[in-house]
C-alpha positions in Angstrom: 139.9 60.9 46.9 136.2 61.1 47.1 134.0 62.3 50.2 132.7 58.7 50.5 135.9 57.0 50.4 137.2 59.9 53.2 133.9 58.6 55.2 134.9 55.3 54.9 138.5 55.2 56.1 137.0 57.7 59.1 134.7 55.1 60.3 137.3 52.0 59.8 139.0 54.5 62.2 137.0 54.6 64.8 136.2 51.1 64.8 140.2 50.0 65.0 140.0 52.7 67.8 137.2 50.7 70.0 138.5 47.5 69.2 142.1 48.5 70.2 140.3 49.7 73.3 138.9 46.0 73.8 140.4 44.2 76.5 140.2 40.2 77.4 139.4 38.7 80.9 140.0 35.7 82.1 137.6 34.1 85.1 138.2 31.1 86.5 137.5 29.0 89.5 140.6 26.4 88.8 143.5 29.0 88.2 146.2 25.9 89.1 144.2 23.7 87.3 141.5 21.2 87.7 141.6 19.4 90.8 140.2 16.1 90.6 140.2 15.0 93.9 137.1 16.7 94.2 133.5 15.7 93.8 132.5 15.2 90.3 129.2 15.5 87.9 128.9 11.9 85.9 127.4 13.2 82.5 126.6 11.0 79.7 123.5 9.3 77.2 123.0 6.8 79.6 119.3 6.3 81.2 119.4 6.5 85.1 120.0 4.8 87.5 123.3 5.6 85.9 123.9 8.7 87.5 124.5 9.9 84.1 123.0 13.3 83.4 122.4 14.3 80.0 122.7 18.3 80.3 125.5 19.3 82.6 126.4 23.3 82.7 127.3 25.9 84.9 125.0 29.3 85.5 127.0 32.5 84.9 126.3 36.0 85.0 128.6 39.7 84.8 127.9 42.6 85.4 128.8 44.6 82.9 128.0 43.9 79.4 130.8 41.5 77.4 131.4 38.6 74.4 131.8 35.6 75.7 135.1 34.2 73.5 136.0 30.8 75.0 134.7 27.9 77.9 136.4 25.4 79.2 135.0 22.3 81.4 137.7 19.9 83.2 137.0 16.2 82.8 138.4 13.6 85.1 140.9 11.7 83.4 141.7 11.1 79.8 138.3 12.0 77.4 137.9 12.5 73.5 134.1 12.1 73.5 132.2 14.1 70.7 131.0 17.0 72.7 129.1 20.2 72.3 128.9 23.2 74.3 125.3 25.5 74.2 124.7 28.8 75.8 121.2 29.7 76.9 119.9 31.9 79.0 119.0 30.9 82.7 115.5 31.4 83.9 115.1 31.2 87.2 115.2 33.8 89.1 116.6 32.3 92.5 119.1 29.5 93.5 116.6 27.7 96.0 117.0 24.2 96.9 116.3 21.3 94.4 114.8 23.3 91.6 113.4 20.2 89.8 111.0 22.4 87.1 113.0 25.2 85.8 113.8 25.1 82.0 116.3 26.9 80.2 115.7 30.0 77.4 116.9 29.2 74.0 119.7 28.2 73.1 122.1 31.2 71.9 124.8 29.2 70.7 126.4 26.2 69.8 130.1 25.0 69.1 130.6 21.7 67.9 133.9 22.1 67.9 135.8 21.0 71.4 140.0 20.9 71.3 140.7 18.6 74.1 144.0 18.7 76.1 144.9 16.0 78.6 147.1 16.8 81.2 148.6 13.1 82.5 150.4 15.1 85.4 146.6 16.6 86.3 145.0 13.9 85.6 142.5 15.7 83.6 141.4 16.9 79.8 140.7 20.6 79.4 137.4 20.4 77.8 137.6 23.8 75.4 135.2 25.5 73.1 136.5 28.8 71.6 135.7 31.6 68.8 132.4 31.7 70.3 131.4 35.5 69.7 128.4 35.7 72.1 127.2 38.7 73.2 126.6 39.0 76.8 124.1 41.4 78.5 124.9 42.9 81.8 123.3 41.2 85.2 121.7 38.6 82.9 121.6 34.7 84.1 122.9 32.2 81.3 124.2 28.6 81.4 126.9 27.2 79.7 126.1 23.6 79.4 127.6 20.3 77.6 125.6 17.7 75.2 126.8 15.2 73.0 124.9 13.6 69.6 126.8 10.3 70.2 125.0 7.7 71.9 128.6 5.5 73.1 129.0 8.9 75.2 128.6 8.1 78.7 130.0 8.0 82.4 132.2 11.0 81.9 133.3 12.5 85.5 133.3 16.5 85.2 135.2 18.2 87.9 133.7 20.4 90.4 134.3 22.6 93.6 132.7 22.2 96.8 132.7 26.1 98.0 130.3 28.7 99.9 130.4 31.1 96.8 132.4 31.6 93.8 135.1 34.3 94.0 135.7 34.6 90.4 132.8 37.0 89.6 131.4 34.5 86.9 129.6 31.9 88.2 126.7 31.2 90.0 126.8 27.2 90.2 126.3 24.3 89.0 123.2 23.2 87.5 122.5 19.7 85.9 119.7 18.3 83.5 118.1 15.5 85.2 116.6 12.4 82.4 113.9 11.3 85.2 111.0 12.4 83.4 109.1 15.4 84.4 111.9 16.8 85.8 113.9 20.0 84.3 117.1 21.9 85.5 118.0 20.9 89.2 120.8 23.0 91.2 122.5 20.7 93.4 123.1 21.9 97.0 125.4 19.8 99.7 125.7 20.6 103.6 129.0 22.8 102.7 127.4 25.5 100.3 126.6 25.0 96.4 128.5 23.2 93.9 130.3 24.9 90.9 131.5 23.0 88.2 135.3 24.0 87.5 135.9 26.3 84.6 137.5 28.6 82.4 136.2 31.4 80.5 137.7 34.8 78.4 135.3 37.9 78.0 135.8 40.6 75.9 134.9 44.2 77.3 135.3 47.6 76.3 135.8 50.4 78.8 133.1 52.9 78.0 134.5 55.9 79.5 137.8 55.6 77.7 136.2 54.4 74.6 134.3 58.0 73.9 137.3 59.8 75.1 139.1 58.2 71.7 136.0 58.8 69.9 135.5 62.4 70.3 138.4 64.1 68.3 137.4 61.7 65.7 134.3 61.8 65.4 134.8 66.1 65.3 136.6 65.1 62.6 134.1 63.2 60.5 131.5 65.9 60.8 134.4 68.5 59.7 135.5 66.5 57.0 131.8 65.5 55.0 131.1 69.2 54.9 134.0 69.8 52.7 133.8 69.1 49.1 136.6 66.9 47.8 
């Protein structure tokens, strides 16, 4: 065996190490499911005074760093529109009132690839984007938002909570794309607090502390080993 194939299975070590170390979390503000009895967000190609907004999302931010690996949005009723989900980062640096001029960074990503489950008991269709592989900084805004290329798409209802703050630790709320022109992202307020588009969404993290405690021995090891002469 030669030094450089020693070096190589070392490293593949410590990479199976760190990704065994990885572990998956799951926020949500809908654990039961999407409740549809709630207020919704009408999204859709039509022009106003449809209601329809073209760019609906929710604004999201952790606070450690992570890979964003799937999001889900709930639609009211039965939907198999041709959606896409981007990820961008979110500029503004507060959540006042009516924001009507904000724009979002660029976009980061983009799945065109939605698998869409209906739940007739719910009433709704998990809207789902996965294998996503973003990398998320720590205490960063972004926005997870929909679009759709087909023109026919229009007047779908996008479930949302009515709350004083988001428990989950994800979101921030819910921020729409208004097609008045001259107008950019708006975050919609009510007399009962913001409102937060429902959702679903698995991180990635890896524990730092116990990730170099793995790492040590090996990587003692690697230094030992590529002095030798094999």
């Amino acid at each position: 065996m030669t030094k450089s194939t020693l070096q190589l299975k070392i490293l593949a070590g410590f990479l199976l190490a760190f990704a065994g170390n990885a572990s998956a979390a799951i926020y949500t503000n809908e654990p039961s499911g999407a409740n549809t009895g709630l207020p919704f967000a009408s999204f859709g190609n039509a022009a106003n005074p449809s209601s329809d907004s073209p760019d609906v999302g929710e604004v999201f931010s952790l606070t450690s760093a992570a890979t964003l690996s799937s999001f889900s949005f709930y639609a009211v009723g039965n939907t198999t529109a041709s959606l896409q989900l981007n990820v961008a980062q979110w500029n503004p640096g507060t959540n006042a009132k009516n924001q009507t001029t904000n724009l979002v960074g660029p976009t980061l990503v983009t799945s065109a690839t939605a698998v869409e489950t209906f739940n007739s008991t719910g009433g709704f269709t998990t809207v789902e984007f996965d294998n996503l592989g973003l990398s998320l900084n720590a205490n960063t805004k972004y926005i997870a938002y929909l679009t759709s290329s087909d023109s026919s798409v229009t007047g779908i209802q996008l479930s949302r909570t009515q709350t004083t703050q988001d428990t989950s630790g994800f979101g921030i709320g819910n921020a729409y794309l208004s097609n008045v022109p001259g107008n950019g992202w708006q975050l919609p307020f009510n007399g009962n607090g913001f409102l937060s588009l429902q959702y679903t969404a698995t991180v990635t993290t890896v524990p730092v502390p116990s990730a170099v405690w793995l790492f040590g021995p090996a990587i003692l090891g690697f230094f030992s080993l590529t002095r030798r002469k094999v």
